[in-house]
N, C-alpha and C positions, 0 to 999 in steps of 0.2 A: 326436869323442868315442868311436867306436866303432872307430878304426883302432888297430893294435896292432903294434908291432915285431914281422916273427917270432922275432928270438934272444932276447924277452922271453916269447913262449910257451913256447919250443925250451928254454928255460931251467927253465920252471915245468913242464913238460912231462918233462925228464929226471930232474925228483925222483919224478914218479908209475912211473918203472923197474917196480918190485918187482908194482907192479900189473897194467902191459902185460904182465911176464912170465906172469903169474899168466890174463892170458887167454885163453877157451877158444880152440881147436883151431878155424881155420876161419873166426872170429868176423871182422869187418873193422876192420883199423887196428891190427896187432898191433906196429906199428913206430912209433916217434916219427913221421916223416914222413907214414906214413899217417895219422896221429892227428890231425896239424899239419893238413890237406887237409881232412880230415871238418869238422874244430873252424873251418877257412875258411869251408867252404860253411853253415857253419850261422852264421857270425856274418854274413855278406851276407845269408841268407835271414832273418837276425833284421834287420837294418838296414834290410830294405825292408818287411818287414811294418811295423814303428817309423813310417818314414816315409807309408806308407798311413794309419796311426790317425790320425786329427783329435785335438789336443789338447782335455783340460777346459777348463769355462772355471774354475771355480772352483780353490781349492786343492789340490792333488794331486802326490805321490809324481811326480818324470819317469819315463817310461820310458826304457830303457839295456841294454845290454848290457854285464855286470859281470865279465868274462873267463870268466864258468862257464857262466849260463843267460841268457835273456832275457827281460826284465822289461816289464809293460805297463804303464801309468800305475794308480796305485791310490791310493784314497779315504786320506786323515788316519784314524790311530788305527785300521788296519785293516792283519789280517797276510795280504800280497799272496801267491800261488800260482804255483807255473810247472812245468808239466813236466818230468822229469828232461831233460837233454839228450841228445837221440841220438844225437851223435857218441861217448858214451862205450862203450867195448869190449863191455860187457855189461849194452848199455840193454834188451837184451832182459826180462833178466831183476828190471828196476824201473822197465820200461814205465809201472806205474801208481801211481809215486810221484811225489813234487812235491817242488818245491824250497822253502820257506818264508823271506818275508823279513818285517820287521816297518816300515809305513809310521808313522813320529809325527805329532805333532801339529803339526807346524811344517813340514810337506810336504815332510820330507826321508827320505832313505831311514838303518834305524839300522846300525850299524857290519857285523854281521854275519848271516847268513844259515845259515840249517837244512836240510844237506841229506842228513839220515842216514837220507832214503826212497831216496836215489840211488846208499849207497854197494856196493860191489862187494861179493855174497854170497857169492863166494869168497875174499876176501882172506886175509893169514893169519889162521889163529885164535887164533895166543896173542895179535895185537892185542886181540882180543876179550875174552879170557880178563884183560887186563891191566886194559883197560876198564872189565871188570864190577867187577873188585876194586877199582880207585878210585871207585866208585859206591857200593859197601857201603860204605868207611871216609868219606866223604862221608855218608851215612847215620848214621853209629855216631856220627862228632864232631858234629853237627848235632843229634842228641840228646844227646851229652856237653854241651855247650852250654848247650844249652836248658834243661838240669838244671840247670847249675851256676847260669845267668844267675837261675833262680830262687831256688834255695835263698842265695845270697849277698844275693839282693836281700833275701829277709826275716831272715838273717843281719845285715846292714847296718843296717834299721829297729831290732831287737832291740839292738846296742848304740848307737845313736844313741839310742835313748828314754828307758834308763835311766840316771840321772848318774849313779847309783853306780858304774856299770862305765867311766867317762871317764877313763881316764889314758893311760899315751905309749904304753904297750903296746897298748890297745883302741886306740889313735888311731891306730897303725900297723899292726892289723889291718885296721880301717877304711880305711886306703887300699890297702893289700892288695887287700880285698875288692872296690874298685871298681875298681882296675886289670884284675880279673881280670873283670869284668861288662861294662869296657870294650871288653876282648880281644874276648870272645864276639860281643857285640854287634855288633862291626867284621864281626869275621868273618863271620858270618850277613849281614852287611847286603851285603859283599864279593860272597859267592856268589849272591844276586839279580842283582847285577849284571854277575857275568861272563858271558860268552857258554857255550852249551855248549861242551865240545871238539869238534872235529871231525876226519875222518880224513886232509885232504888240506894237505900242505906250502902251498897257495895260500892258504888261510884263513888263515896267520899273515902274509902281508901288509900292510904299514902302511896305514891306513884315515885319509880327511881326519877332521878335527876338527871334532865337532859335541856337542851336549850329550848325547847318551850315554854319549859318549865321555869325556868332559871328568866326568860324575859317575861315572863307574866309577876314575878315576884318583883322581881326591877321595879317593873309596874306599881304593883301595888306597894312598893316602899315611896316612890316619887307622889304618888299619890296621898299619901298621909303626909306627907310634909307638905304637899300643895295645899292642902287644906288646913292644917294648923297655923300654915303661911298665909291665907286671908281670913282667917279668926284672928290672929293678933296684928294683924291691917288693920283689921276693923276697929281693935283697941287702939292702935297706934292713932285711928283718927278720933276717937271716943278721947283721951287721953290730950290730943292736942287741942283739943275744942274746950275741955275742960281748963286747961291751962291759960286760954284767951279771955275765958268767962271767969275764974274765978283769981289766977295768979295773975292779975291786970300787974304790968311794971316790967315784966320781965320782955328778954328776946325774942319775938319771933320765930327766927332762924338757927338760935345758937344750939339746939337741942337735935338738931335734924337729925346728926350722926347717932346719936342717941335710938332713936325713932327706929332709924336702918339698922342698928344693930339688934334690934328687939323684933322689930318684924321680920327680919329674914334669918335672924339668928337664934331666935328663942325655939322656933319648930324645932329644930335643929338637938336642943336639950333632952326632949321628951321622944323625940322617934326614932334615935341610933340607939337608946336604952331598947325603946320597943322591939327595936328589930334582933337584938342580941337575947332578951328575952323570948323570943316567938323562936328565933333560931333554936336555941335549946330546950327549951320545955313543949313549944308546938308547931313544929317545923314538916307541916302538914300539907298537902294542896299546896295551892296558890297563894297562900294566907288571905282568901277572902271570907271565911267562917270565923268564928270566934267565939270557939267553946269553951276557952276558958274565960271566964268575965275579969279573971283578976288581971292577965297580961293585956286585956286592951282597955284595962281603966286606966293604964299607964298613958293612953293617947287621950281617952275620953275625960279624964281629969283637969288636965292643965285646959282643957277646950269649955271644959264647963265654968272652969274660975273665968275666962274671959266673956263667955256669955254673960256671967253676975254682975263683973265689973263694970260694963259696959251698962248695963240695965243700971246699976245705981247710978253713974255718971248721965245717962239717962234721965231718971228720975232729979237728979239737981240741977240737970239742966232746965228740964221745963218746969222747976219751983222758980228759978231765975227768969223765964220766959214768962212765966203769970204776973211777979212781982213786977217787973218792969211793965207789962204790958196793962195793965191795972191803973201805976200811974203815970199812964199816957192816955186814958181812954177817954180823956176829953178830947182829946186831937187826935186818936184814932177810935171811931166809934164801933169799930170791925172786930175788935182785938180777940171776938171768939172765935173769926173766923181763922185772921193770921196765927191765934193759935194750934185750929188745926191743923192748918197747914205747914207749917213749923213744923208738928208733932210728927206726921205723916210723910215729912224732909227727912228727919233724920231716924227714922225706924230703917230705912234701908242701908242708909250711911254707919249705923251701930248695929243692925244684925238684931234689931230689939224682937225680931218675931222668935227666935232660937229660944226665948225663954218662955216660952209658953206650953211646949213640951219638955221644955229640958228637965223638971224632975222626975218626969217620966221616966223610966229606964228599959231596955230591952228584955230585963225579964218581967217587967211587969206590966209591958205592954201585950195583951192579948186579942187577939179576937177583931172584935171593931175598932177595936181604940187600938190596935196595931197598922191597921190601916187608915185609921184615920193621922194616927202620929206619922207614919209614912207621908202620906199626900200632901200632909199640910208644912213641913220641913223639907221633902222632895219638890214640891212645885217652888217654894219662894225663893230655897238656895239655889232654884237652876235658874230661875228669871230675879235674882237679887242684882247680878251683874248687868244687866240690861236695863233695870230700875235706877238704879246709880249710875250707868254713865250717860243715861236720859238728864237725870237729874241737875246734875253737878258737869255736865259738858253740855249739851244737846240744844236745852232750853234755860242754859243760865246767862244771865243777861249781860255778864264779863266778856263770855266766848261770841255772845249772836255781836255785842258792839263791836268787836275784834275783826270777827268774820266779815262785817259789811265797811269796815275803817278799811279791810285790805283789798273787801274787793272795790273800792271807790278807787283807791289808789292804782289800782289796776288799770282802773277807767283810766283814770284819769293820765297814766303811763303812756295808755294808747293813746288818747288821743292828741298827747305832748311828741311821740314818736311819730306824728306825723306832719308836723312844724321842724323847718331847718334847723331850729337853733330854740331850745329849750333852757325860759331864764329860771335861774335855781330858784332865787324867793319866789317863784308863782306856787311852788310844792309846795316851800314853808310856810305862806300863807292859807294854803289851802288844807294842806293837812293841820288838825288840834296839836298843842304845844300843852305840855303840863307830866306829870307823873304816870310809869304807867298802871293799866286796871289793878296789880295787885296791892298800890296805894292810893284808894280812891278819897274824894275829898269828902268829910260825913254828910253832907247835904245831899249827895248821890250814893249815899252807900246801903240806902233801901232799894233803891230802882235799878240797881245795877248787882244787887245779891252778893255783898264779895264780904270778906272777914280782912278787915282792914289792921293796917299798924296799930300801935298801943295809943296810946291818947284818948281817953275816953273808951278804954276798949270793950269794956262791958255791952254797952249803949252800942256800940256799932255792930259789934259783932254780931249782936241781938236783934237788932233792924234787919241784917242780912238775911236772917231766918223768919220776919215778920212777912 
């Protein structure tokens, strides 16, 4: 268990280069060989310490020596401790740090080990510098998130409760809404699970198969379907918007099943390939790396055709929103402003920011423009769900009329429950009579934001957005 080819050290050993260069003047084992020697005698002196310990008798973590440090037996559900190792170049200088492993509860050891008490405090420092930056934006979407996962959850209740607001458009907000709650959720749950980063080429080593392992991969499979699942939400509303605006005559409602089967079913096409692909060719880690660019063009693909699609539908939207808005601008003299505002309605609702790096790719993002491609698709996708159900629930003037219609009614409950005898036409006259919000009449279908029935559908739907 504890023997080890040397050209699988010498191997693992030549990726730490940048580091041996890096140590001090004088220090010992500034040369792979000599490194190779130190890192000998400490794994014989970890082998016969191993062999002196009496085993537990009860359940317990084994003790091993796991190519870095040496591990002594440790209790279930307990994170085991080990001295940095002294063969390292500049153990002087984290003498009094430890290595951290984490023992479960099934007395086995879990995939990976923490050992950022041991790493070299001269390394370069723009690793560091790179580091910290993916710590902040980690921070930033983890509160993007969190915001949005809430605000859409009571988004989500708010038109699920009220019928009046039930039609194919609320219904296809509503699944909007929960794809993008899905998203969040994965993600967040993703990051519990993954391991920290760590600084050394050895830690990305394939790790046996145990149930940490096995639930971080879970993980990250629900996680790419969460997210292919509100990229083609996002079409699914890009697509219905289009069809109001330009196929004026048809249904409404008749396509919805349609919609559902495409949004919740089309992820579905692209990421049980992915994962039968990754199973065999890179059935590595976690699968959160992705060294080969060709198995995960298989997800990144069908993502990027809905980014396009969406942007054109996009783009003929607002040639339709100038044409109309044009000739009305004798009776609306604003019409540059409703147009921005239109434009800047439905960039969140179509995902229109996705195309602004999307030809970018990850191998040709370097440097600044890596971080800046990060920040600028990391912050919008984590507060996109929080922008959308501000938008389209919060402040749209269907749900605030709804809201204040039921809490009148409310009132008005109370203060009939406190008379003996409650005549029924006092309600009917008191509460409006007529169709509900999601068929408004066109005279009210700018001031109330809604995407009304077909009749003129162009023209209405188009006010809705002015």
């Amino acid at each position: 268990m504890l023997n080890c080819p040397p050209w699988r050290l010498l191997l693992l050993l030549s990726s730490w280069g940048p580091l041996l260069r890096r140590a001090e003047t004088g220090s010992v084992g500034q040369t792979a060989g000599e490194l190779y020697q130190r890192w000998e005698r400490y794994r014989r002196e970890c082998q016969e310490t191993l062999e002196a310990v009496d085993p537990p008798t009860g359940l317990a973590c084994n003790a091993s020596f796991d190519m870095y440090v040496c591990w002594d037996y440790a209790a279930p559900n307990d994170t085991a401790r080990a001295s940095c190792p002294w063969y390292l170049p500049w153990h002087r200088h984290v003498a009094a740090g430890f290595v951290l492993r984490q023992c479960g509860s099934d007395g086995q050891w879990g995939p990976w080990r923490d050992h950022s008490q041991c790493e070299n405090p001269e390394k370069n420092g723009a690793f560091q510098d790179q580091r910290l930056i993916l710590e902040r934006l980690q921070v930033m979407y983890t509160v993007g998130y969190s915001l949005s996962l809430a605000t859409l959850l009571l988004a989500l209740l708010i038109l699920s409760f009220f019928r009046r607001l039930r039609c194919t458009r609320n219904y296809i907000h509503m699944n909007l809404f929960t794809s993008f709650m899905l998203r969040a959720a994965a993600i967040l749950t993703r990051d519990r699970l993954l391991p920290p980063p760590g600084p050394y080429p050895g830690d990305q080593a394939p790790v046996l198969w145990n149930p940490a392992l096995a639930a971080c991969r879970t993980a990250q499979i629900v996680t790419q379907y969460c997210v292919g699942a509100n990229y083609t939400w996002l079409l699914v509303e890009g697509v219905y918007l289009h069809s109001l605006l330009v196929l004026v005559g048809g249904s409404e409602g008749g396509h919805f099943h349609c919609y559902l089967l495409l949004g919740w079913g089309a992820p579905a096409l692209f990421v049980i390939p992915w994962v039968i692909v990754r199973y065999l060719y890179e059935n590595t880690l976690c699968w959160e790396r992705n060294d080969v660019k060709a198995i995960w063009w298989i997800i990144r693909t069908p993502i990027l055709m809905t980014i396009l699609i969406n942007f054109l539908i996009f783009i003929r939207i607002l040639g339709i929103l100038v044409s109309k808005l044009r000739t009305r601008q004798m009776r609306c003299p604003d019409y540059r402003l409703r147009l921005a505002r239109s434009t800047l309605t439905l960039v969140p609702l179509l995902g229109v920011h996705e195309v602004v790096f999307a030809p970018v790719t990850e191998e040709q993002a370097r440097g600044a423009l890596r971080f800046t491609k990060l920040g600028f698709e990391i912050f919008l996708s984590s507060f996109q769900g929080f922008l959308v159900s501000v938008l389209y629930c919060f402040i749209n003037k269907e749900v605030q009329s709804e809201i204040r219609r039921c809490w009148s009614r409310c009132r008005l409950r109370h203060s009939l429950g406190e008379e003996q005898r409650q005549p029924p036409e006092r309600l009917s006259r008191t509460l409006p009579s007529g169709s509900g919000p999601c068929r408004v009449a066109p005279d009210r279908a700018l001031s109330l934001g809604t995407l009304p029935a077909p009749g003129d559908e162009a023209s209405r739907v188009l006010e809705s957005y002015c």
